[in-house]
VOMARLUM-79119 format. One record per atom (N, C-alpha, C): x, y, z. Coordinates in steps of 0.2 Angstrom, whole numbers, padded with zeros to 4 digits, always signed. Atoms other than C-alpha are relative to their C-alpha. Layout:
XYZ
...
END
This chain:
+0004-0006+0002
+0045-0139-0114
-0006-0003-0003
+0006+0004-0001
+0025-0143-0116
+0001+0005-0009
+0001+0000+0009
+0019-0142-0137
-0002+0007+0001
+0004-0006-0002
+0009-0127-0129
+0006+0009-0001
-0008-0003+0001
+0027-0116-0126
+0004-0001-0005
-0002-0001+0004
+0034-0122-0140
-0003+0004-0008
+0007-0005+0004
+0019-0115-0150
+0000+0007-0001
+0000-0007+0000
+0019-0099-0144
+0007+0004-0002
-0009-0001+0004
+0038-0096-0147
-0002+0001-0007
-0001+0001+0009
+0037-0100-0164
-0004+0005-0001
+0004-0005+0003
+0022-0087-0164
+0004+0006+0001
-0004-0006-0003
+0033-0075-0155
+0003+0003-0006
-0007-0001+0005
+0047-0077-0169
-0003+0004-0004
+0005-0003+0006
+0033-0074-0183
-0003+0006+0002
+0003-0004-0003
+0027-0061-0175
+0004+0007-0002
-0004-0005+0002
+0042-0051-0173
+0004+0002-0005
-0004+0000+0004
+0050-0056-0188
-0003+0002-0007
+0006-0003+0008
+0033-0052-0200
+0002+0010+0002
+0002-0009-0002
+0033-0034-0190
-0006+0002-0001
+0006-0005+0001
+0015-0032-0190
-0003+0001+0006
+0002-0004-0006
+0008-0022-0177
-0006-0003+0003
+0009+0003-0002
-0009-0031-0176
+0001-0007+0002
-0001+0006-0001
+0000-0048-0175
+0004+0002+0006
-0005-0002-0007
+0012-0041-0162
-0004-0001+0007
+0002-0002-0005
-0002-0035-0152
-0003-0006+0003
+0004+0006-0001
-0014-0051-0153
+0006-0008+0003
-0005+0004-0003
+0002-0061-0148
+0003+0000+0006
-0002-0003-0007
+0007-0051-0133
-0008-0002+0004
+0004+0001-0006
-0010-0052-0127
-0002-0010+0003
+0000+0005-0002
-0012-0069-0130
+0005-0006+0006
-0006+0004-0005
+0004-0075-0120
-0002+0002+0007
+0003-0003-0009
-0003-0062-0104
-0005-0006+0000
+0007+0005+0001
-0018-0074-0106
+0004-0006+0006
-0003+0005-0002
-0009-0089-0105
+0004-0002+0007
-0002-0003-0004
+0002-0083-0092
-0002-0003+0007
+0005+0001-0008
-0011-0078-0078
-0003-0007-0002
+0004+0004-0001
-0020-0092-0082
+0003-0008+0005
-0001+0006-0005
-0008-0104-0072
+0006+0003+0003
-0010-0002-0002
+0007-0091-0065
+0001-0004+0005
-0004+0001-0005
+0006-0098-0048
+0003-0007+0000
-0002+0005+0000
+0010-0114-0055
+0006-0003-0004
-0005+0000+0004
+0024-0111-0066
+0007-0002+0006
-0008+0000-0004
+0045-0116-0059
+0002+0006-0005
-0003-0004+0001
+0057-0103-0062
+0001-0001-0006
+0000+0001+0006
+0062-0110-0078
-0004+0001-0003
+0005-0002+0004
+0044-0107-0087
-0001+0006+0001
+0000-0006+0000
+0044-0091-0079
+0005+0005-0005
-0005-0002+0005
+0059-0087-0086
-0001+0000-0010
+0000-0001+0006
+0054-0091-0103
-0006+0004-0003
+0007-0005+0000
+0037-0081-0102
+0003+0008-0001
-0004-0006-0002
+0049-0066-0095
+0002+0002-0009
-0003+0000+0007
+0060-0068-0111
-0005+0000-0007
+0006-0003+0006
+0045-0069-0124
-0002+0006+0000
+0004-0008-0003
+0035-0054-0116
+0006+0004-0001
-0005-0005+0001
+0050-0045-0115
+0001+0001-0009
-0001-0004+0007
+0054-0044-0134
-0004+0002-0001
+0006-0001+0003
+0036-0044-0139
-0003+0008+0001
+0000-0005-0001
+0034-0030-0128
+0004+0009+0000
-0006-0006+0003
+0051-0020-0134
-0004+0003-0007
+0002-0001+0009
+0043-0021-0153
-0007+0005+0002
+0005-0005-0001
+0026-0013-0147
+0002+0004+0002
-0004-0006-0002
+0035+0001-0138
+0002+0005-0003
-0003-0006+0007
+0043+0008-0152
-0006+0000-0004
+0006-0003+0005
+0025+0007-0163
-0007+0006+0005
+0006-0004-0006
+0016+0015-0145
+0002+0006+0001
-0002-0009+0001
+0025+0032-0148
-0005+0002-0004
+0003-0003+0002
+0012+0034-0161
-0007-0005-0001
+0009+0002+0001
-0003+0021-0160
-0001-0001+0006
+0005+0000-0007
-0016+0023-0146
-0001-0007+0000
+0003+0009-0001
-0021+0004-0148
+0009-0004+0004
-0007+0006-0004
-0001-0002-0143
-0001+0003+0009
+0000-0004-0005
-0002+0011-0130
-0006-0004+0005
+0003+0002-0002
-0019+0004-0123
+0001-0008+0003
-0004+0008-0001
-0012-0014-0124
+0002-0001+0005
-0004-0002-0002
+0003-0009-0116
-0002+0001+0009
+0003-0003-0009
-0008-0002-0099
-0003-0007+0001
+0002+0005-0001
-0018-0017-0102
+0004-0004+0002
-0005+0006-0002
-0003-0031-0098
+0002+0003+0006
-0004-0002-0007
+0003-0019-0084
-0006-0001+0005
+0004+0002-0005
-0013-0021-0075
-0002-0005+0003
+0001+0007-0003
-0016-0039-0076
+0008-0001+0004
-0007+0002-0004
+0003-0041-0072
+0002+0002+0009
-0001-0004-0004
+0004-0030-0060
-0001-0004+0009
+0002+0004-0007
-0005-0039-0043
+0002-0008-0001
-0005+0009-0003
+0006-0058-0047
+0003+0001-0001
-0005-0002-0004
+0018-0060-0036
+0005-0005-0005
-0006+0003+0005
+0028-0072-0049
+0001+0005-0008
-0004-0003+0005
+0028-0061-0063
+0004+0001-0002
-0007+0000+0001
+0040-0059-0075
+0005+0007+0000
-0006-0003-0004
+0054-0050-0067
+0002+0005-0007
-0002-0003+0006
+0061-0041-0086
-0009+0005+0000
+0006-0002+0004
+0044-0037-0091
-0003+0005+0005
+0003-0006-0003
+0038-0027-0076
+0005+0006+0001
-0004-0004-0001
+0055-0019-0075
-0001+0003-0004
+0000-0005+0006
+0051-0013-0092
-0006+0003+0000
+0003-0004-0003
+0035-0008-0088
-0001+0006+0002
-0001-0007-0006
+0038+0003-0073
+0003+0004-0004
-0004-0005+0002
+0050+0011-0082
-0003+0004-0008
+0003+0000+0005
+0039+0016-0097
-0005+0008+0002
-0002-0006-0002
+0038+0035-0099
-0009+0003-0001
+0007+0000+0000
+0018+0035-0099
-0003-0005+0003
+0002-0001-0007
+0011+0036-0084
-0007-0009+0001
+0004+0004-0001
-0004+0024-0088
+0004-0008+0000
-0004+0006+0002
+0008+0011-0095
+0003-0003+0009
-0004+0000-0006
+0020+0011-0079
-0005+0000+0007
+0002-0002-0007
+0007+0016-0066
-0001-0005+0004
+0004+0005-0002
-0002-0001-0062
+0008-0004+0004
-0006+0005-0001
+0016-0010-0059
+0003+0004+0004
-0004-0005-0004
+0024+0005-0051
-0005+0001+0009
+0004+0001-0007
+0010+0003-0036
-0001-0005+0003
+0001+0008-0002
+0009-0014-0034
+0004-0006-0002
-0005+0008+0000
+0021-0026-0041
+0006-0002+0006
-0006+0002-0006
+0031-0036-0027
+0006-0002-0006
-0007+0003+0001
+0043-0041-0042
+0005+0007-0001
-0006-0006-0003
+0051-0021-0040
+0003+0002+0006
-0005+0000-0005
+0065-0020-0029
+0002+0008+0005
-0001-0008-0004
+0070-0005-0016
+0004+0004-0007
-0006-0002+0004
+0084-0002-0029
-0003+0003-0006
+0006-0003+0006
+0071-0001-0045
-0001+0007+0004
+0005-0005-0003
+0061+0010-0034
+0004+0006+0000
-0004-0007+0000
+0073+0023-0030
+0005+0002-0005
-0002-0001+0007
+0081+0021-0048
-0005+0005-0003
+0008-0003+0004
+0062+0027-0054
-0001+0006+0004
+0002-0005-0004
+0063+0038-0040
+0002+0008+0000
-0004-0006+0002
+0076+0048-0044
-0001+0002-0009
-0001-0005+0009
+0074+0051-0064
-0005+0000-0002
+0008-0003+0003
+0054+0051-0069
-0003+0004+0005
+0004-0006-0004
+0043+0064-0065
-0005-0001+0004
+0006+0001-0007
+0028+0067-0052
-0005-0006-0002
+0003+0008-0001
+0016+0053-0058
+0003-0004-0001
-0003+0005+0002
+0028+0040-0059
+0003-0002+0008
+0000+0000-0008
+0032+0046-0040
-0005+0000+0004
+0009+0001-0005
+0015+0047-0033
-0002-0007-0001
+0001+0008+0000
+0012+0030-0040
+0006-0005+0005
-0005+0003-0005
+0027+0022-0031
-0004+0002+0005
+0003-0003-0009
+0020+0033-0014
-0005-0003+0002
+0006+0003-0002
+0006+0024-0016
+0000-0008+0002
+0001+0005-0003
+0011+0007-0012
+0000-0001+0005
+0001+0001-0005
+0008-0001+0003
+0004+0000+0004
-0004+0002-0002
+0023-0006+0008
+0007+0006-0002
-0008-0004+0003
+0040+0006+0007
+0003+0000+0006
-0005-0001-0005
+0057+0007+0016
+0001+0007+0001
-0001-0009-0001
+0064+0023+0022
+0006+0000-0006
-0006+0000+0002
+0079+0021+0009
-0006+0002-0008
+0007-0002+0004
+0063+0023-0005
-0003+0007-0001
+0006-0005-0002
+0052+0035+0002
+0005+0006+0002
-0006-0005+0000
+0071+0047+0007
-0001+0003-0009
-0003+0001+0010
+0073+0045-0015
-0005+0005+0000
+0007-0004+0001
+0054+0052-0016
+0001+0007+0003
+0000-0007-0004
+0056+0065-0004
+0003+0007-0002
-0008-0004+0001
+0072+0072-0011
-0003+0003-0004
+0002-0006+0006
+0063+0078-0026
-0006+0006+0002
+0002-0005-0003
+0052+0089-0015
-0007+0001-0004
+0006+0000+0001
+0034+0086-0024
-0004+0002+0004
+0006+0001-0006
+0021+0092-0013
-0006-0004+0002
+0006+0006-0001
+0008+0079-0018
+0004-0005+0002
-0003+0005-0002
+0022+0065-0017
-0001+0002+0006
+0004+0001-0006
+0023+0071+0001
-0006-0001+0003
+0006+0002-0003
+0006+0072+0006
-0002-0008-0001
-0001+0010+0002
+0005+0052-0003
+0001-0004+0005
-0006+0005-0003
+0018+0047+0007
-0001+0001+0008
+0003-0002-0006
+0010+0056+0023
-0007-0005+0003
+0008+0005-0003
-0007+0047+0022
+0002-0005+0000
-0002+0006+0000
+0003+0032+0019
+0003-0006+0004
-0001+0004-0007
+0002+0021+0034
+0007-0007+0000
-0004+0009+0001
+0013+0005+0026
+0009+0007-0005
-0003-0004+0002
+0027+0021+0021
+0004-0001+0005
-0005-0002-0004
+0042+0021+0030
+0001+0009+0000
-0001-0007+0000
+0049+0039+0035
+0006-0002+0004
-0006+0001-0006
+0067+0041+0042
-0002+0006+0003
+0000-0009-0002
+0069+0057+0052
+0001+0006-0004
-0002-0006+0005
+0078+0068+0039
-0008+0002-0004
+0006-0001+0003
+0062+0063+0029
-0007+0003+0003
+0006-0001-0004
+0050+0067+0043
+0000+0009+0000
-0001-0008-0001
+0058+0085+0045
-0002+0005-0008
+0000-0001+0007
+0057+0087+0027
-0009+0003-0001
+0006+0001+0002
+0039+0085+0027
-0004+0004+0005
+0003-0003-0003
+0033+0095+0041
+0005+0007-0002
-0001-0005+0002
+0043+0108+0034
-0005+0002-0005
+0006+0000+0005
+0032+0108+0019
-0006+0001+0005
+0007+0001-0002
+0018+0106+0029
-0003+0008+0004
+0002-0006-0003
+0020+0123+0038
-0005+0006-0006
+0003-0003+0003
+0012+0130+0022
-0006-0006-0005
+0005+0002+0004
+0001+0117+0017
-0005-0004+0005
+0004+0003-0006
-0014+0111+0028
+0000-0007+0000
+0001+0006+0000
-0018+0096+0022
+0006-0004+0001
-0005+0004-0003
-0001+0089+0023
+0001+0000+0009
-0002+0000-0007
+0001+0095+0041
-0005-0005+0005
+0005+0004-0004
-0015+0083+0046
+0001-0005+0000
+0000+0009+0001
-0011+0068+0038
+0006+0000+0003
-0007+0002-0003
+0008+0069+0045
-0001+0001+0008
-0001-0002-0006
+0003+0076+0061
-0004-0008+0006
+0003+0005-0003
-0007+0060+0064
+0002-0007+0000
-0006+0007+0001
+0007+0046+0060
+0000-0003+0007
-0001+0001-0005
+0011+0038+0074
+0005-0001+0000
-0007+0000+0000
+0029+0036+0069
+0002+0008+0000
-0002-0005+0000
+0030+0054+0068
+0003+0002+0008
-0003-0001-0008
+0045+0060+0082
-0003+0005+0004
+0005-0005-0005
+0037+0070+0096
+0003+0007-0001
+0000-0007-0001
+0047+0084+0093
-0001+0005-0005
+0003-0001+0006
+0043+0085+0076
-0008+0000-0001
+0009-0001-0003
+0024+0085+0082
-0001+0008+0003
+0000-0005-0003
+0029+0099+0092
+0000+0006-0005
-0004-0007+0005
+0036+0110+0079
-0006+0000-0005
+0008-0001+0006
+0020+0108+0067
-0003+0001+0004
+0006-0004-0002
+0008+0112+0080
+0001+0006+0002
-0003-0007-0001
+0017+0126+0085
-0002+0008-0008
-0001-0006+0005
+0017+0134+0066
-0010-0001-0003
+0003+0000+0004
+0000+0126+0062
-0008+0006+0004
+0007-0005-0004
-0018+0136+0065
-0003-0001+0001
+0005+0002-0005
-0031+0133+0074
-0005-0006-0005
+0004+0005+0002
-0043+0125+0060
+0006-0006-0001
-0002+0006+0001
-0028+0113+0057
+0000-0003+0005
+0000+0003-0004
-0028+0109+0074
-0004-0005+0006
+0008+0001+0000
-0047+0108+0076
+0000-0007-0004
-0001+0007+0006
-0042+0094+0061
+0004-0006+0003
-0004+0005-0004
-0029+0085+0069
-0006-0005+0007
+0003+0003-0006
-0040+0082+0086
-0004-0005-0005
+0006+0004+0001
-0055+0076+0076
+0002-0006-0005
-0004+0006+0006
-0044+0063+0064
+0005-0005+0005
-0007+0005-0005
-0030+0056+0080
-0007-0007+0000
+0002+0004-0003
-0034+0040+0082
+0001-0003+0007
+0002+0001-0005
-0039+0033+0099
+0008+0002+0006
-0008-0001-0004
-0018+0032+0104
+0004+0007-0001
-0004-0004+0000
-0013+0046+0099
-0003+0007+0002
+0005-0006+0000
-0029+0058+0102
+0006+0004+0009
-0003-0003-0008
-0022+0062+0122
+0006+0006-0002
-0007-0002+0002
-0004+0065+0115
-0001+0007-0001
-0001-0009+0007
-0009+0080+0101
-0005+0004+0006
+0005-0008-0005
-0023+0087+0115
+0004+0004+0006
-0004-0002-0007
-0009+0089+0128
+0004+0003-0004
-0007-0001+0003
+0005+0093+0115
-0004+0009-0002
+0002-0006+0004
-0009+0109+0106
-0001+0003+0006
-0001-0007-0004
-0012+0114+0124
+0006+0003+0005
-0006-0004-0003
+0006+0116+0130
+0001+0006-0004
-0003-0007+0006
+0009+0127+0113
-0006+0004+0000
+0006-0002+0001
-0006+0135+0114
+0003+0007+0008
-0003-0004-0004
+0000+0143+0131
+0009+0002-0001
-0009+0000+0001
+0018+0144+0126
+0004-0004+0004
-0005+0005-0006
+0025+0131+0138
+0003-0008-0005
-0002+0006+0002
+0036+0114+0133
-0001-0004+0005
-0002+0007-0004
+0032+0100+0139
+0001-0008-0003
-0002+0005+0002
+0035+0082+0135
-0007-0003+0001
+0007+0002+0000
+0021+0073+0128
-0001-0009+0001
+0000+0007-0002
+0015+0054+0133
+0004-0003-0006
+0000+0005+0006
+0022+0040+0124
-0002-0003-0003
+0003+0002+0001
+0015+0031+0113
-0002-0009+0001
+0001+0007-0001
+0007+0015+0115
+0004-0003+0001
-0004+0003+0000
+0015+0001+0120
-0005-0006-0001
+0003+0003+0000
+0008-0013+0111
+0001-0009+0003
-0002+0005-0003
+0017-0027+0120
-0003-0004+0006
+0006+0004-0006
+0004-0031+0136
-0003-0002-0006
+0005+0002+0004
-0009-0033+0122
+0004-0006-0005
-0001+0004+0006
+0001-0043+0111
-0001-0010+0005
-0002+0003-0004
+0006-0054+0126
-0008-0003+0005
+0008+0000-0001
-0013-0054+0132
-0005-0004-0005
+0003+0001+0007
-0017-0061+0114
+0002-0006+0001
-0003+0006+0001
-0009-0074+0114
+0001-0006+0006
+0004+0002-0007
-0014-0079+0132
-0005-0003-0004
+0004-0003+0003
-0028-0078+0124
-0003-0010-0004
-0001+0003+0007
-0025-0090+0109
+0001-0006+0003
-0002+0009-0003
-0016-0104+0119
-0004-0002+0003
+0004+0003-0003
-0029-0107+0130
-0009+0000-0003
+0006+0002+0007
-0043-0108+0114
-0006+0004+0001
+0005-0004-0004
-0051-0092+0122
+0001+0005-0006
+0001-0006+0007
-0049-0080+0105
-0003-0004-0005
+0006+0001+0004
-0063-0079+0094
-0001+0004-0003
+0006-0005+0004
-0073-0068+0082
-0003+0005+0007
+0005-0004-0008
-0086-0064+0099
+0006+0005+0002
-0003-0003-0005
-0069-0060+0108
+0003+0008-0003
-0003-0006+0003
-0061-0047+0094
-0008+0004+0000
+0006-0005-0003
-0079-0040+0093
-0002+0004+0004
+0000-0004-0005
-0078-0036+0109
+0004+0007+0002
-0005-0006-0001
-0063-0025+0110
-0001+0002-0004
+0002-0008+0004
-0068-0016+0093
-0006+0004+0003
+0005-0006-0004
-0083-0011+0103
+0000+0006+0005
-0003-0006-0006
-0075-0005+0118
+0005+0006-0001
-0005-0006+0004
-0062+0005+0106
+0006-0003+0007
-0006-0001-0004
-0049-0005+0117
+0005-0004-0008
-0005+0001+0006
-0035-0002+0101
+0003-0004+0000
-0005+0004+0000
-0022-0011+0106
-0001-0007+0000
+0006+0009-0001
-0033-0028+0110
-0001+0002-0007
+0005+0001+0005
-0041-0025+0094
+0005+0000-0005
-0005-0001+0006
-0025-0022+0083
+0004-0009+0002
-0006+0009-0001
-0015-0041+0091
-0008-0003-0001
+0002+0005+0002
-0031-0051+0091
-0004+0000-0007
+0000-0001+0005
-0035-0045+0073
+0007-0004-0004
-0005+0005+0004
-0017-0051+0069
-0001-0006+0000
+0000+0007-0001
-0018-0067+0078
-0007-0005-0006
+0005+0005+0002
-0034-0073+0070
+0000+0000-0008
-0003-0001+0006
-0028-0066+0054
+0006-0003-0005
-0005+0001+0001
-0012-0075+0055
+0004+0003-0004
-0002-0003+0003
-0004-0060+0051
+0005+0003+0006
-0003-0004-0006
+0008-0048+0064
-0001+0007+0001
+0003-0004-0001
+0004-0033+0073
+0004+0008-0002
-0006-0008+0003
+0019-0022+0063
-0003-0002-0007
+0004+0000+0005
+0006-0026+0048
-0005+0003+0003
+0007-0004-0002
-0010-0021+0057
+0001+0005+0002
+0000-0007-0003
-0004-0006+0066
+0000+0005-0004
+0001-0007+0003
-0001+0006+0052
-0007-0002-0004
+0005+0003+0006
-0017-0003+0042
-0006+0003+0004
+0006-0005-0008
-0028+0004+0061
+0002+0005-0003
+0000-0008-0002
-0020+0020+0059
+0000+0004-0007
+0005-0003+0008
-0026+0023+0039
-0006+0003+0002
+0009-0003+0003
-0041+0034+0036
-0003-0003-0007
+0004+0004+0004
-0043+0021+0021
-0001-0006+0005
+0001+0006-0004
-0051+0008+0024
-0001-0007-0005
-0001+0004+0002
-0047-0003+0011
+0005-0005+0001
-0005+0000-0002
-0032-0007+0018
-0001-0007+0006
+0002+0005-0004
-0039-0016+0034
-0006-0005-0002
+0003+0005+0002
-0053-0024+0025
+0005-0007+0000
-0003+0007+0002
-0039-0037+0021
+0001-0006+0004
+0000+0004-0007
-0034-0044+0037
-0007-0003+0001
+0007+0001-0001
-0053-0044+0041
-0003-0006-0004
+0003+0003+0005
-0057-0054+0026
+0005-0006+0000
-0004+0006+0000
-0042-0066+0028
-0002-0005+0008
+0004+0006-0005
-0049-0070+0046
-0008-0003+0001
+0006+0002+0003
-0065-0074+0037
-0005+0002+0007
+0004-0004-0004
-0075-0059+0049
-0007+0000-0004
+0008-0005+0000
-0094-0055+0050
+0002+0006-0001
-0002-0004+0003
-0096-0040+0041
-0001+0006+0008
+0000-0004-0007
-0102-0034+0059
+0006+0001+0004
-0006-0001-0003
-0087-0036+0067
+0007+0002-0004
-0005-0004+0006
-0076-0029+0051
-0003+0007+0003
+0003-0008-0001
-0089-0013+0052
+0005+0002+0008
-0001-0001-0008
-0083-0014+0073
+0010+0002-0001
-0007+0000+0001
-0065-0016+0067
+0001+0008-0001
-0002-0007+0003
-0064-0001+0057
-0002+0007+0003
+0000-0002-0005
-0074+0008+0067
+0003+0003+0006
-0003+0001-0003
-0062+0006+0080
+0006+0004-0001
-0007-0005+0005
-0047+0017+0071
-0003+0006+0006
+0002-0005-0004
-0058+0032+0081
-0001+0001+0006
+0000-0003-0005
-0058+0039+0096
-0008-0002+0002
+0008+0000+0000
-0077+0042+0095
-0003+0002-0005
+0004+0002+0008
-0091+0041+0082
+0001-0005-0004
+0003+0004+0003
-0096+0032+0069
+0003+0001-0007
+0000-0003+0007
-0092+0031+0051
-0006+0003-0005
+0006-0002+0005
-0103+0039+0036
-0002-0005-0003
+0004+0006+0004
-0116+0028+0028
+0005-0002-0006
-0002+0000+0009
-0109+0031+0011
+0009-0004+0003
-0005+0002-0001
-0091+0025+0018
-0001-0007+0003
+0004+0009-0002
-0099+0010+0025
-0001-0004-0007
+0002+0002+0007
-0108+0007+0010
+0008-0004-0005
-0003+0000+0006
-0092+0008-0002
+0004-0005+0005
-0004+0004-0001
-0080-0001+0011
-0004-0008-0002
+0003+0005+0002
-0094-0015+0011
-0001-0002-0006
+0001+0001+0008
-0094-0016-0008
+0008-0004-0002
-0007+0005+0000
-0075-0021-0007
+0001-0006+0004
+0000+0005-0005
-0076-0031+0007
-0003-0009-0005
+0003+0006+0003
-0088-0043-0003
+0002-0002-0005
-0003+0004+0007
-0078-0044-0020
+0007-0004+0002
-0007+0002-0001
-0065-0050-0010
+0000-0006+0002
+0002+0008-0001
-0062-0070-0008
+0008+0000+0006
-0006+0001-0007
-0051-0076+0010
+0007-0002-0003
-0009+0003+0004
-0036-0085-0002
+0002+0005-0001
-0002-0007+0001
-0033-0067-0010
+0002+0004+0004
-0001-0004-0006
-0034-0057+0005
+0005-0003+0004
-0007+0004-0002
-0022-0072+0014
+0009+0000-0005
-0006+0002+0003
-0009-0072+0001
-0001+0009+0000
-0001-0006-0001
-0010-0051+0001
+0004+0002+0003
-0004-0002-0005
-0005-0051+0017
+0005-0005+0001
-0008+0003+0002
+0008-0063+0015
+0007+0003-0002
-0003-0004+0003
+0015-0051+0002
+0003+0006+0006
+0002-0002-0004
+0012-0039+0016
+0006-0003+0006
-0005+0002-0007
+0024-0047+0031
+0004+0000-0003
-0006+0000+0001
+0038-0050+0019
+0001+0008-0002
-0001-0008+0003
+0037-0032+0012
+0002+0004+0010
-0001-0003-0004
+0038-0027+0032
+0005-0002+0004
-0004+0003-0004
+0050-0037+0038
+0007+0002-0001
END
């Protein structure tokens, strides 16, 4: 144990043993400090004793952040930094998350990989709506998750968990949610445009929905599924059933890609091509490959109306911003995006460095695996 470790302890002790709230606070921050300043290089041992410091440090101000704003602030503040490293300490974000103020909890309850399915649908089942909107917002969830969220029947939770392309959705859950949906429009757009959504649960929303949602639907499918809902809204439109196409089959394209790859013929030029031509499924495998990332990461990251989402990949295969703009561009049928949408993803695009966006999605393949 380094003089550094042993230092802080001892500060810990004094800390908690004086009980002062001002000394507590400047102790706990100082250890966050410490902490980030070299987590990805700690072993589990050092991790482990960070956890165990943080952990009482942060019990003691807990009890004084029922009535001082400053612990309270603190308190958010440690959940933010902690929140996006993927070594943190295991106790301390548990205790977090579960911290009955929203701001405390939020930061870690949307993005720490060290919460478990098991956490999740713990939190999922016994704190209220923003505690579950946050969860919904991760990138990544199972359907064993996103069932827990469902159950409590929030109508913003589902809408969250509708536009949420990295959500899993079992069936029961899918039914659940186009039930809702027949009385809420905006749910019925963002669900109708899933691509895991089952066709026959496609059927049964367009059926109840009305015309301006349906007007919404066409102008939002993206490129794979635009045919499907145009065929699907004019069978119910006349009253007839029919069965609608299936959906893509990414496997020529992936298979193509990788042709592609072995004989030293995939590039930037080549992915720029296919975003141009709007050919999806080309543009969704040779994004993975050049990403070194896979195509059950990129497909729902395409089929987001954020665009924050695919910036990542893009930025891990260290793209021209011209061929990101083509990329994302590429999510639609036809058109263009809005200036100002451009504008703002390219303000993201540039604060982001290729290490960070490579180890994201790393986070990202295990969470989909």
């Amino acid at each position: 144990m380094s003089k550094a470790e042993l230092s802080i302890i001892d500060e810990v002790e004094s800390a908690i043993r004086l009980g002062s709230a001002e000394k507590g606070l400047e102790t706990a921050r100082r250890v966050t400090d410490l902490f980030l300043s070299s987590a990805g290089s700690f072993d589990d041992e050092q991790i482990a004793l960070f956890d165990d410091v943080l952990d009482r440090l942060i019990g003691t101000i807990e009890l004084r952040a029922i009535a001082d704003m400053g612990a309270r602030v603190a308190l958010a503040e440690i959940s933010a930094q902690l929140a996006p490293i993927a070594q943190a300490p295991p106790s301390v974000i548990r205790r977090l998350a579960n911290n009955d103020e929203i701001r405390i909890a939020g930061p870690v309850l949307q993005e720490s990989a060290r919460l478990d399915d098991g956490e999740l649908v713990k939190i999922a089942s016994s704190k209220g709506e923003p505690h579950l909107l946050a969860v919904a917002g991760r990138w990544w969830l199972k359907e064993i998750v996103t069932d827990a969220l469902l159950a409590r029947r929030y109508p913003s939770v589902s809408r969250r968990l509708a536009a949420n392309p990295g959500a899993r959705v079992s069936g029961n859950g899918f039914s659940l949610i186009v039930g809702q949906a027949e009385s809420d429009p905006e749910l019925a757009v963002s669900v109708g445009v899933r691509v895991d959504l089952p066709s026959e649960l496609r059927r049964r929303l367009l059926r109840s929905a009305t015309d301006a949602v349906r007007t919404r639907l066409l102008s939002r499918a993206p490129p794979h599924l635009f045919e499907e809902i145009q065929t699907a809204i004019a069978a119910v439109t006349v009253g007839v059933e029919r069965e609608m196409s299936a959906v893509r089959d990414f496997e020529g394209a992936k298979r193509a890609i990788a042709g592609l790859k072995a004989t030293g013929q995939l590039n930037e030029a080549m992915l720029l091509g296919f975003a141009r031509q709007r050919r999806y499924e080309e543009t969704a495998a040779a994004l993975a490959a050049l990403s070194g990332s896979t195509v059950e990461v990129i497909r729902p990251l395409m089929q987001s109306l954020r665009e924050d989402g695919l910036l990542v990949p893009c930025k891990a295969a260290q793209l021209s911003w011209d061929t990101t703009v083509a990329v994302l561009e590429c999510r639609f049928a036809t058109g263009a995006m809005k200036p100002a949408d451009v504008a703002r993803a390219q303000g993201h695009f540039a604060r982001m460095t290729p290490e960070n966006a490579r180890r994201t999605l790393r986070f990202w393949q295990v969470r989909a695996s």
